[in-house]
C-alpha positions in Angstrom: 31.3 -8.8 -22.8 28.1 -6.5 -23.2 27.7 -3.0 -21.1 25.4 -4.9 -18.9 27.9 -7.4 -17.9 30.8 -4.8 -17.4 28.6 -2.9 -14.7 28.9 -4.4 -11.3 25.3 -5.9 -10.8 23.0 -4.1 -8.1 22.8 -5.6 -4.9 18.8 -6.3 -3.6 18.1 -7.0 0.2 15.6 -9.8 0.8 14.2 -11.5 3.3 14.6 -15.4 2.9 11.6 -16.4 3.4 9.4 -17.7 0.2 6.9 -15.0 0.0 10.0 -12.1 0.1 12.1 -13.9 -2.3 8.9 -14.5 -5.3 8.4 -10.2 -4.3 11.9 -9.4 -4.4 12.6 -11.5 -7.4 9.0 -10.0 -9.6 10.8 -6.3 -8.4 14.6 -7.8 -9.4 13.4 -8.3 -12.4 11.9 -4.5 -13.3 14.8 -2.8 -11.8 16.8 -4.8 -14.4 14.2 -3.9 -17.2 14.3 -0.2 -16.1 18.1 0.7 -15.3 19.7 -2.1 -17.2 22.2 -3.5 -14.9 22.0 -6.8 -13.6 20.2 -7.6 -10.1 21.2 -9.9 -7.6 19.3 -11.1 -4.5 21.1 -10.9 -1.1 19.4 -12.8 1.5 19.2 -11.1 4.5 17.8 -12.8 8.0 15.6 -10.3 10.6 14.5 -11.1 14.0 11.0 -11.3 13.1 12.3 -14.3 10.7 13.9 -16.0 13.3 11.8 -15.1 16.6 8.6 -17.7 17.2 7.2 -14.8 19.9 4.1 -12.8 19.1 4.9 -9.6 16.8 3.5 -7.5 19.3 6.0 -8.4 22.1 9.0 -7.9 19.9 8.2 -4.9 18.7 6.0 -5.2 16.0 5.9 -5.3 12.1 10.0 -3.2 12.1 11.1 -6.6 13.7 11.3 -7.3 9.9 13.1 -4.5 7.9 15.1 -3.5 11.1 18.1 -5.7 9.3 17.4 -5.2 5.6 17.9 -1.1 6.5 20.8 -1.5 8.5 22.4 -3.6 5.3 21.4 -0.4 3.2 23.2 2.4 5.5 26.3 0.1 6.0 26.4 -0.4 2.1 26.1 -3.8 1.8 23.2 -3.5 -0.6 22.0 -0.9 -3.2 18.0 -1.3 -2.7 16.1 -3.5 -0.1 12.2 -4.7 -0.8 9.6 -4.7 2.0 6.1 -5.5 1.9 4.3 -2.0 2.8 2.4 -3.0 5.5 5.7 -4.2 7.5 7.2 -0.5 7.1 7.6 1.5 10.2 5.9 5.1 9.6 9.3 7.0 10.5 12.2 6.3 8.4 15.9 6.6 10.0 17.7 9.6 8.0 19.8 8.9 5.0 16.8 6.3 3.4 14.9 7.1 0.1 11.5 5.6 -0.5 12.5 5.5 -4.3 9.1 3.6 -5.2 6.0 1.8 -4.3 4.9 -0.1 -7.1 1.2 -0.6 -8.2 -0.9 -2.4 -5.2 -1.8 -5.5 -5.5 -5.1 -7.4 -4.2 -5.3 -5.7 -0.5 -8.1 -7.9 0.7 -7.4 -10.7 3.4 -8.1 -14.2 2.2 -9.6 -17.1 4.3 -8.4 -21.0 3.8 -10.7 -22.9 5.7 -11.4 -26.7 5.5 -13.7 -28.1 2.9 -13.9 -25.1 0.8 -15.9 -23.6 3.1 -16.4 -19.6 3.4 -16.2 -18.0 6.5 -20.3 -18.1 7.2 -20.7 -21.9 6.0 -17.4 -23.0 8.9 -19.3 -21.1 11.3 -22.8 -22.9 10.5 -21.4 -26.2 10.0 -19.7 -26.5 13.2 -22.2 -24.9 15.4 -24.8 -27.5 14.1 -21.7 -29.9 15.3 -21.5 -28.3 18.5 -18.4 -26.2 18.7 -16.9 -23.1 17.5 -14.9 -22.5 14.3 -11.0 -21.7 15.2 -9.9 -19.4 12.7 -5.8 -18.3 13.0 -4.1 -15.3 12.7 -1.5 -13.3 13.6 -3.3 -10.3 13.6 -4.7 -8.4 16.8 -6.4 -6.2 13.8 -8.0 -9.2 12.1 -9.3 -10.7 15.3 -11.0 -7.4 16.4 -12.8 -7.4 13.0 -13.5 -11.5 13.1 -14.8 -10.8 17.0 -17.1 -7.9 16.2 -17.9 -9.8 13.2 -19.3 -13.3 15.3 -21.1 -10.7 17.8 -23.1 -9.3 15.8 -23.9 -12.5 14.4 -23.9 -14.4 17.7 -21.1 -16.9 15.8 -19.6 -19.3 17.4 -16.2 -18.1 16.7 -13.0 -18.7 18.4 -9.6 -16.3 17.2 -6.4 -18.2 17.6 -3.0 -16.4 17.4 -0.3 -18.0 15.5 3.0 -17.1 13.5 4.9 -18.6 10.8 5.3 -18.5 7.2 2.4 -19.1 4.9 3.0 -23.0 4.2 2.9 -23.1 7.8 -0.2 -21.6 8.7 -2.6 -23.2 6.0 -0.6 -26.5 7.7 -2.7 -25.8 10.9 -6.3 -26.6 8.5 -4.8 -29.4 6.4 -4.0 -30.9 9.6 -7.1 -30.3 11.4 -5.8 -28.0 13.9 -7.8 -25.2 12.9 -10.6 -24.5 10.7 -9.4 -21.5 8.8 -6.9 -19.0 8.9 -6.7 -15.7 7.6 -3.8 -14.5 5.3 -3.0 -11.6 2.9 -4.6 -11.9 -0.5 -1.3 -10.2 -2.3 1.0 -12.8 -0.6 -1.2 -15.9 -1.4 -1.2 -14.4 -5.5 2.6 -13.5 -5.7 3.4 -16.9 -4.4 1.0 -18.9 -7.2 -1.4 -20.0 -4.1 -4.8 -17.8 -4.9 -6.7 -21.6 -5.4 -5.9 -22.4 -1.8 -8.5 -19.3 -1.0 -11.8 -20.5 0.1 -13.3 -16.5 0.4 -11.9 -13.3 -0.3 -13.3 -11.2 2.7 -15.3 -8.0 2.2 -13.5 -5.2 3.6 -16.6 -4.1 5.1 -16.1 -7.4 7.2 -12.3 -6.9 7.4 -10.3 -3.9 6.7 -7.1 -4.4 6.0 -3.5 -3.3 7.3 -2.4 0.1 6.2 -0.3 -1.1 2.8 -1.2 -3.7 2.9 -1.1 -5.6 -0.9 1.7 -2.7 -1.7 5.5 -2.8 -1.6 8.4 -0.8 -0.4 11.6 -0.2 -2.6 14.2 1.6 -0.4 17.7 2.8 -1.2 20.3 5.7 0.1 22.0 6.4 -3.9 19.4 9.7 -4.9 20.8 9.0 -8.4 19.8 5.1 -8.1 16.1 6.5 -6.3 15.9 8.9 -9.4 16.0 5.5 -12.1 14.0 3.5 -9.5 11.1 6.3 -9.9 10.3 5.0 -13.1 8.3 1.8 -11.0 6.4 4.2 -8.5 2.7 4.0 -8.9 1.5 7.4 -8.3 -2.1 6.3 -7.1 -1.0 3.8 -5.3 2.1 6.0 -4.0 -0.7 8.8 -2.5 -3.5 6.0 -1.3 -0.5 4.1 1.0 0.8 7.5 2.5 -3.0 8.7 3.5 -3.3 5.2 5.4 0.4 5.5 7.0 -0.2 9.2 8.2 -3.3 7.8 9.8 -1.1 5.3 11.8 1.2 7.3 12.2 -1.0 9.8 13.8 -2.7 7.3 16.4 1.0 6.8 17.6 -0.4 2.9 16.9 1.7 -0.1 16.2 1.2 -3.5 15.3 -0.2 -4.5 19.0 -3.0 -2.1 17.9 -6.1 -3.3 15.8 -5.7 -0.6 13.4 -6.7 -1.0 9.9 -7.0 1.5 7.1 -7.8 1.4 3.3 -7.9 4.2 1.1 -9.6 3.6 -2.3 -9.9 6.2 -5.5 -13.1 7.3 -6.5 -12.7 9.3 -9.6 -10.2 12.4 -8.7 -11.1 11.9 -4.6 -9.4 9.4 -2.6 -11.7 8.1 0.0 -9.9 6.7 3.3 -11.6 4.3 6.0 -9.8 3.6 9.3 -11.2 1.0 11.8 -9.9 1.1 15.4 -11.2 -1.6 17.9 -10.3 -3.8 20.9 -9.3 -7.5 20.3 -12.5 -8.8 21.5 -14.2 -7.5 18.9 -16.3 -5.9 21.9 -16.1 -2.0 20.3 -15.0 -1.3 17.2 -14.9 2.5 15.7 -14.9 2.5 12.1 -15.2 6.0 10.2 -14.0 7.8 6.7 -13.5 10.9 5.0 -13.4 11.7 1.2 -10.7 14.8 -0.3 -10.2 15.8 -3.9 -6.4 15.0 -4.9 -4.4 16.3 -7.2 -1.0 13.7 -8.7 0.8 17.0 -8.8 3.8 17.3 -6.4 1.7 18.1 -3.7 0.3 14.7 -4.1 1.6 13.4 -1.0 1.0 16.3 1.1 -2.6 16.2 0.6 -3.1 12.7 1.2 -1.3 12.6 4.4 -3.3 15.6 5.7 -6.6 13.6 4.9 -5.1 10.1 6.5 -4.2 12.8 10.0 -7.9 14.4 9.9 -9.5 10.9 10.2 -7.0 10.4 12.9 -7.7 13.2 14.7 -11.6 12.7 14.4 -11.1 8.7 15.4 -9.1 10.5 18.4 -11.8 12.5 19.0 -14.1 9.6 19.3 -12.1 7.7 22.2 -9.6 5.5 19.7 -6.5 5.9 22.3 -8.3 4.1 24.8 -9.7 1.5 22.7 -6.0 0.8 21.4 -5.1 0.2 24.9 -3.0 4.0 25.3 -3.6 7.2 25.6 -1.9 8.8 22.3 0.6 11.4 23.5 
């Protein structure tokens, strides 16, 4: 029996769903590689897995992780994967963020019928007479598809739906809808990119703060310590400048919120967007700050992701979200 085999294998949380098992198993697989102990995948069912209800009337994206941290502070598993963009911004006490791998693709992805991109659906089916029904989930993706069509006087109608990935482009290959809008990241980790008829511009569509990034969590500081070794710094300082932005506006996921910060050189440039679901207003603004990946890293990036807060504030986003921020 080798060293390996001798050590009781590390336990990872997952959801069971086919997206969160391929991300769980591509960060199994590095954990091995950099501790060298064994991994093993405990599935692990949340509410948001098993509700059919809108996201935003059972609480939002911690619907999903809500079970998976529970499992960690009871110690039924060592580490737990989320995708980013599902994390609540306050942690309960005792959990580690021990790393956030390098981001993947964070743009939203359209499937549409026939190929199509997002302009073509809409000037096909108006010269047909109707408007293009594009699904999502998303109050933040159908402010930005609104405002988009307004502008444009589209024809465009947003359709809220949930379920897993195979079932929502399901709703296009059965005609039900003419496109739906899903996360880049997810359609590439699953082996799905073909399906994508147009990667959208995030000048058209921002995306969800973290989005494209995951979440390795634990409670062991010496098991957060080896974990370190799959943190992407850059990544690492770019999620926590969109999260303090979120965090700031006090918005959740019944808020069109989106945020992307982006390197440029040695300053990291962040752009929040903050709308209403009609697409009627949406504020979109950004701010630029040298940062050092020194230990300070972090500090510095959430002071620039709560200035653009406070100067979206300033401009009225509370009451475009629907609340007044307290």
């Amino acid at each position: 029996m080798n060293g390996q085999e001798s050590v009781a294998p590390l336990r990872l949380g997952t959801r069971r769903s086919a997206l969160a098992m391929a991300q769980s198993g591509m960060i199994a697989r590095e954990v091995a590689r950099v501790t060298g102990r064994r991994v093993e995948l405990v599935e692990i069912t949340t509410y948001g897995d098993t509700s059919r209800e809108a996201l935003a009337q059972i609480g939002g994206t911690g619907v999903f992780v809500s079970a998976l941290r529970d499992a960690l502070l009871e110690g039924r598993i060592d580490l737990a994967v989320h995708s980013l963009k599902d994390l609540p911004t306050a942690a309960p006490a005792g959990l580690l963020l021990a790393a956030v791998p390098e981001r993947e693709d964070s743009r939203d992805a359209l499937v549409a019928a026939e190929g199509l991109t997002l302009q073509e659906l809409v000037e096909k089916l108006a010269g047909a007479g109707r408007s293009a029904r594009i699904g999502t989930g998303s109050p933040r993706r159908m402010a930005q598809l609104n405002n988009w069509a307004a502008a444009r006087g589209a024809a465009l109608e947003t359709v809220a739906i949930r379920g897993n990935v195979d079932t929502r482009i399901g709703y296009v290959a059965k005609g039900e809808l003419d496109g739906v809008i899903l996360a880049t990241a997810g359609l590439n980790r699953l082996g799905r990119a073909a399906e994508v008829t147009e990667h959208l511009d995030p000048e058209l569509m921002l995306p969800a703060p973290g989005q494209g990034a995951l979440a390795v969590e634990c409670v062991d500081p010496e098991l957060a310590l080896a974990l370190s070794a799959l943190d992407h710094r850059p990544t690492r300082a770019a999620v926590v400048a969109e999260r303090a932005l979120l965090a700031a506006l006090e918005a959740g996921c019944s808020a069109p919120v989106a945020a992307l910060a982006t390197w440029q050189g040695t300053e990291l440039r962040l752009e929040g967007v903050v709308g209403t679901v009609d697409g009627a207003t949406l504020l979109k603004m950004t701010a630029n700050g040298p940062l050092v990946l020194d230990g300070t890293a972090e500090e510095q990036a959430a002071a620039l992701g709560r200035a653009l807060a406070a100067r979206l504030l300033d401009r009225g986003a509370a009451n475009l979200m629907g609340e007044r921020a307290r």
